[in-house]
C-alpha positions, 0 to 999 in steps of 0.5 A: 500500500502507498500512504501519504502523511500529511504532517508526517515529521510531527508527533503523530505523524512521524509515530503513524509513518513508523507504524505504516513502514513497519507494516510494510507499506510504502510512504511519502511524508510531507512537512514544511518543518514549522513544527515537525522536526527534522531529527535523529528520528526522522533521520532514522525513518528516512533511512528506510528505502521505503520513506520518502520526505518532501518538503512542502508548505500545504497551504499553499496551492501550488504544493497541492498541485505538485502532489500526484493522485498515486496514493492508496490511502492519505492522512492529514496530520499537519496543523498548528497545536498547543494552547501555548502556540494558539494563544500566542498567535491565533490567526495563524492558527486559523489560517493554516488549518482552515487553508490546508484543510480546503486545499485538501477538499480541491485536491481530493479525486475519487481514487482517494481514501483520507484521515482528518485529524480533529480534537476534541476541542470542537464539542469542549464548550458544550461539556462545560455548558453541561449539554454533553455528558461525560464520557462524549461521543459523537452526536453532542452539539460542536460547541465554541463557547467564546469565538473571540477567545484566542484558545477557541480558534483552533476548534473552530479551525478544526471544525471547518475542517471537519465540514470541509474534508467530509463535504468536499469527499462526498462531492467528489465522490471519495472516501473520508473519515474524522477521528477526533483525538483526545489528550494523545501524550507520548515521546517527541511531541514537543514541550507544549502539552501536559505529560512533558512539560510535566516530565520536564518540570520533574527532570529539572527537579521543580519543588514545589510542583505547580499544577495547573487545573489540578482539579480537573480530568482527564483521560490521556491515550498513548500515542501508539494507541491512537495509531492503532485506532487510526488504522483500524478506522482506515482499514474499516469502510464502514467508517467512511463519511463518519466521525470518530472519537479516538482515544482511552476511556479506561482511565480517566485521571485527575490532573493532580495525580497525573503530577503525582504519577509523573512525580513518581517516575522521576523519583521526585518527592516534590510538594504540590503547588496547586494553581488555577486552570487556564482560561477556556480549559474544560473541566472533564474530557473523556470519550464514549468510544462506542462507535471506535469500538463498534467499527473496528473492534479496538480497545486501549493496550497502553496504561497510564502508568506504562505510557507516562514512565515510556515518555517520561524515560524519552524525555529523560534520554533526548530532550534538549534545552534547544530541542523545540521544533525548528527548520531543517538544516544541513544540505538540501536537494530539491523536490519534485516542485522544486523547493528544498528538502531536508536530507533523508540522512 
């Protein structure tokens, strides 16, 4: 099989490129390293005579049209995440989301089969309205509760690509499916989220240990599973023109014993220094994975416990003060449109 990744030098991306090498697939990678990395581990994968990365900005037009329609099954992966990275600029945000997101729908042919990847951010306002219940699925009302806050412009990003994907797959007669991930954690996705920067803070020996949102909930899913969930879901036609919630409703956890877990794993007898939650953060996120389950058959495989100590010894082992995303560097050659890709070392 030949699979694109969209996306595919970030964090899910270059973890769903790893697992479609190791299925023996062929894959193409697409990223314009704003945020994916070009690393030792992408290196690694680029090492595979199967791999190929290009580098390409999606969205612009012309990347699109240098794109072939050779791919058995394509995967939308690239955008702009992290509440630090939305708050700091959301018009960015909205921009590259929703234009890669249309040039998507424009490119999409007949022969295509694609994966969007949405949040669940998009329904987070209606938890906290409390017109979706806990766990969520699928069918609660999408839900911003400010448009004008600048966290809520990655929902409503999402959100329009949600409608754009799956409208634009049906009037060209194509095969889509959204899966909506929820809290996915696991090694090199940046410092920007909960479980690193949590094991960053332990690694640099922070005490006392400030825990933002200590009282909320969370249920945190593994990134090797969310892998699993997606290629169960591309593999499954049933799925097609569906949205589905992909994550681990086996273990919903308070925040503050999250802490307590990374804590632990360290080995760090640190206090807790509770703090108030950001704004716009939504107090309990937890999916109803009856339809995941119904279509594919999956059930988590990873732990909480397991996952945080896997991802917490990455972070330990590779993560540098200047590790944060970054362009390419070193030697370039050009693509198939003539722009600079990074070495496959």
């Amino acid at each position: 099989m030949r699979a694109l990744v969209l996306g595919g030098a970030g964090f899910i991306g270059l973890h769903l490129t790893r697992r479609l090498l190791a299925d023996g697939h062929t894959v193409t990678v697409v990223d314009d390293f704003s945020r994916g990395r070009d690393d030792a581990e992408l290196a690694r994968v680029c090492a595979d005579p199967a791999v190929e990365v290009v580098t390409g900005d999606l969205t612009r037009a012309s990347t699109w049209a240098a794109l072939p329609h050779r791919f058995d099954q394509v995967y939308l992966l690239a955008a702009v995440v992290g509440v630090r990275n939305v708050e700091a600029d959301p018009a960015r945000v909205v921009r590259v989301n929703a234009l890669v997101a249309l040039h998507l729908m424009d490119w999409l042919t007949t022969a295509d089969r694609v994966f969007f990847s949405s949040t669940s951010e998009v329904y987070a306002g209606a938890v906290d309205a409390g017109v979706a219940a806990v766990p969520t699925g699928e069918d609660v009302p999408a839900m911003v509760a400010d448009v004008t806050a600048p966290r809520f412009a990655y929902a409503t990003s999402k959100l329009l690509g949600e409608a754009a994907v799956l409208h634009g797959a049906r009037a060209a007669g194509a095969g889509a499916v959204v899966g909506r991930f929820h809290n996915v954690y696991g090694p090199r996705m940046g410092a920007d989220h909960v479980v690193p920067e949590m094991a960053l803070r332990a690694i640099r020996g922070e005490d006392p240990f400030r825990v933002p949102g200590a009282d909320q909930y969370r249920a945190f899913c593994h990134v090797d599973d969310a892998v699993e969930a997606v290629l169960r879901l591309m593999a499954t036609p049933a799925a097609t023109g569906q949205i589905v919630h992909i994550g681990n409703d086996a273990e919903q956890t308070n925040i503050a014993d999250l802490a307590k877990l990374v804590l632990r794993t360290a080995g760090s007898h640190a206090s807790l220094q509770p703090e108030p939650a950001p704004p716009g953060s939504v107090h309990r996120r937890c999916p109803d994975l009856r339809t995941l389950r119904r279509l594919t058959g999956y059930e988590p495989q990873v732990g909480l416990d397991d996952g945080v100590a896997r991802t917490f010894a990455w972070y330990r082992d590779h993560w540098r003060p200047d590790h944060g995303h970054r362009a390419a560097t070193g030697p370039v050659r050009p693509d198939h449109t003539g722009k600079q890709v990074p070495p496959c070392r």
